[in-house]
Every structure is written in structure tokens, then in C-alpha cells.
C-alpha positions in Angstrom: -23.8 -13.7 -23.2 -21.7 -14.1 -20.2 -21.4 -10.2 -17.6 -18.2 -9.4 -16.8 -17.2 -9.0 -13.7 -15.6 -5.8 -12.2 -12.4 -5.5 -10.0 -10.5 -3.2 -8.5 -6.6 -3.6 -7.9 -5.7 -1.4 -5.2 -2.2 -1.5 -4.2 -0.5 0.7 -1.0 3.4 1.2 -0.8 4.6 3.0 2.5 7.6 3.1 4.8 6.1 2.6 8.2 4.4 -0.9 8.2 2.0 -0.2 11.2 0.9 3.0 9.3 0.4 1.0 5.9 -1.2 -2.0 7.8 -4.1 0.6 9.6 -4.9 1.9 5.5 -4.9 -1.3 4.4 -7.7 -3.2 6.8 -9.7 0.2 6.6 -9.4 0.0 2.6 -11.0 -3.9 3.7 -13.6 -2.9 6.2 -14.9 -0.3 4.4 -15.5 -2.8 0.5 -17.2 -5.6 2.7 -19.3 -3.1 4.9 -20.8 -1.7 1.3 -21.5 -5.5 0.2 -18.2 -6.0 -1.8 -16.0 -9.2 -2.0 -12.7 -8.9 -1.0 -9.6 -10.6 -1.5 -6.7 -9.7 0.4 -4.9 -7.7 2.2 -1.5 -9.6 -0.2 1.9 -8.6 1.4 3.6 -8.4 -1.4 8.0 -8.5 -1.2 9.3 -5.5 0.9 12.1 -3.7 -0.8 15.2 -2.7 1.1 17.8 -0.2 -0.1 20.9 0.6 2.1 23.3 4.3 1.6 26.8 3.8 3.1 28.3 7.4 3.8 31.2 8.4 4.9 31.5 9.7 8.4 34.1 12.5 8.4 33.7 15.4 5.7 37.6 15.0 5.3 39.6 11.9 5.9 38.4 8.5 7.2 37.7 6.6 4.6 37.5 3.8 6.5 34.9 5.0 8.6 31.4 4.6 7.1 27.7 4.6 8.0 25.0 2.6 6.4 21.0 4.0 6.5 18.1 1.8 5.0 14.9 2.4 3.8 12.4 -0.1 3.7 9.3 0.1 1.5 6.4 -2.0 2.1 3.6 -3.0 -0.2 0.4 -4.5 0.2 -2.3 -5.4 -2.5 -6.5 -5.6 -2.6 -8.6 -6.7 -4.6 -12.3 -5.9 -4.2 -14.5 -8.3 -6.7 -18.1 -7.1 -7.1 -17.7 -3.1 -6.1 -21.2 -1.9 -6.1 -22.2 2.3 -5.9 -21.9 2.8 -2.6 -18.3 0.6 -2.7 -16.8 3.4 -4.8 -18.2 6.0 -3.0 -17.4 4.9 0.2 -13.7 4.5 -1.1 -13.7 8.0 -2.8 -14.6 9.1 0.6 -12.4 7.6 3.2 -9.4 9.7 4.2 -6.0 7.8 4.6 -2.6 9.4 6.2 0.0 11.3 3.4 2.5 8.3 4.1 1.1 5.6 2.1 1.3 6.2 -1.5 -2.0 4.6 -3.6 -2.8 3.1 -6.5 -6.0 2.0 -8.1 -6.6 0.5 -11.0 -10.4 -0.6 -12.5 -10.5 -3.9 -14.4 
């Protein structure tokens, strides 16, 4: 009978690329220093939203300003996690604007 291997789909959105970049490589540094495979960091497709507001509370229509937002994603994959790989991870402290997701397969 064949084992099944265990995974561990983590996947990071944030606004500020640097911030979301630092999270990611210590999400990376953190699996293969407790003996974990890792695959990844994945950029995945950034997603861009623009607002166009009008300038003057009153009149002006013509005159508009547009704001963006850009969210970036990343995804991980750690093959193999052993004890200490999920209790390292429980453990490591990342900044409140990247928003997590984990999901055990």
C-alpha cells in the first residue's frame, strides 16, 4: 500500500510587494531549515482595480481622479512538512499586511 504524501498550500495576498516578498522567503527559509521540501515562492497574477472620483464636490464633471490598488499574491508549497515544520510555522510572526492562507492536503 502506497503512503501518501502531505502538502501544505500556503498562499499570501498583500498590497505592498516588498512587504509580501520579506513573508514569503521567511515562510521558505523557515520549511527547508526544519527539513521540508519546498516549492515555490509562485507569483501568481497581480490584480489591479482603479476608482475614478470626481474632483470638486459640486460641478466639474469633467474633472476626475483615478486611485489603484494593487493586490499581490504569492503561493508555497511545502512537500514533506515534518513536526518541527509546523511548529516552526505556527510560530513565526509575519506583519498584519499580508493576509494568509493555509490549506493541509
Amino acid at each position: 500500500m502506497k503512503q501518501q504524501k502531505q502538502k501544505i498550500r500556503i498562499r499570501l495576498k498583500g498590497f505592498d510587494q516588498g512587504q509580501l516578498d520579506r513573508s514569503t522567503a521567511d515562510i521558505v527559509e523557515t520549511a527547508k531549515r526544519t527539513g521540508a521540501r519546498v516549492v515555490g515562492p509562485i507569483p501568481l497574477p497581480t490584480k489591479r482595480e482603479v476608482y475614478t472620483v470626481l474632483r470638486s464636490p459640486h460641478v466639474d464633471k469633467k474633472s476626475r481622479e483615478q486611485f489603484e490598488i494593487r493586490t499581490h499574491k504569492r503561493l508555497v508549497d511545502i512537500l514533506d512538512p515534518t513536526g518541527k515544520t509546523i511548529d516552526a510555522l505556527k510560530m513565526l510572526s509575519l506583519p498584519a499586511g499580508v493576509d494568509i492562507k493555509i490549506k493541509a492536503a
